[in-house]
C-alpha positions as CSV (number, residue, x, y, z in Angstrom):
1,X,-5.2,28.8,74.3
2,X,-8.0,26.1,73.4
3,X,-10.6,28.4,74.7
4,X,-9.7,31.3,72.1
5,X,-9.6,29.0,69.7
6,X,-13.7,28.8,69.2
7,X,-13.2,32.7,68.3
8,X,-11.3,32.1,65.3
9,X,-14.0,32.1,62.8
10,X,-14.9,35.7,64.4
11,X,-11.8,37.0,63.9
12,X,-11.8,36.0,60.2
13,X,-15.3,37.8,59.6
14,X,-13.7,41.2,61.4
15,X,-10.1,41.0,59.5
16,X,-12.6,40.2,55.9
17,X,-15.1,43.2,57.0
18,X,-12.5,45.2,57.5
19,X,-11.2,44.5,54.0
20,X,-14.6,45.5,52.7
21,X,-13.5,48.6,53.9
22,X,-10.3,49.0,52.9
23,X,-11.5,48.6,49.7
24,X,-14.1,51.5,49.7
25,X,-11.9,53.6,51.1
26,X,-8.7,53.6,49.2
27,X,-10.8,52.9,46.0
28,X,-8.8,50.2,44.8
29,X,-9.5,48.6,41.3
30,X,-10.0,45.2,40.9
31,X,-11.5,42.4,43.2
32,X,-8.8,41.1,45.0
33,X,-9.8,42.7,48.0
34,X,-13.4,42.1,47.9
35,X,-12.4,38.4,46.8
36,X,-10.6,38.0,50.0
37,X,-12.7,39.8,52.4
38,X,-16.1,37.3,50.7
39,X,-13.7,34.6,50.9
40,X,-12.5,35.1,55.1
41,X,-16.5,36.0,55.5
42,X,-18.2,33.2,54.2
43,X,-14.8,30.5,55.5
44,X,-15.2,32.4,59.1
45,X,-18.9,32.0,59.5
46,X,-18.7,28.5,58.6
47,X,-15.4,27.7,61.2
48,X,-17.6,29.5,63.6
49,X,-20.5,27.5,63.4
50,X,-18.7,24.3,63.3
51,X,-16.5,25.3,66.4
52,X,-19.9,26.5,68.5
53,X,-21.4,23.2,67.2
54,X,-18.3,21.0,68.6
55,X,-18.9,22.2,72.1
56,X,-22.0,20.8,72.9
C-alpha cells in the first residue's frame, strides 16, 4: 500500500481531467465542475511533486 501511495496525485489529475470532460460533454451550466476538475489538477500536481520529491 505505501508504494501506491506516491500515485495519488496522478490519480487526482485523471479523476479532475476527466471532469473537464464530463463537463463538455453533457454541457452542464455553471462551474462547479470545471471548479473541481482545476481544483483536483492543480492540488494533484502539487501532491505529486511533493511525493516524487520525498523519495529521494
Amino acid at each position: 500500500m505505501k508504494g501506491y501511495i506516491k500515485y495519488l496525485g496522478l490519480f487526482c489529475v485523471m479523476v479532475g481531467l476527466i471532469l473537464f470532460v464530463v463537463h463538455l460533454l453533457a454541457k452542464v451550466h455553471g462551474n462547479g465542475l470545471l471548479f473541481a476538475g482545476l481544483t483536483l489538477v492543480i492540488g494533484g500536481t502539487v501532491a505529486h511533486v511533493k511525493l516524487q520529491k520525498r523519495d529521494f
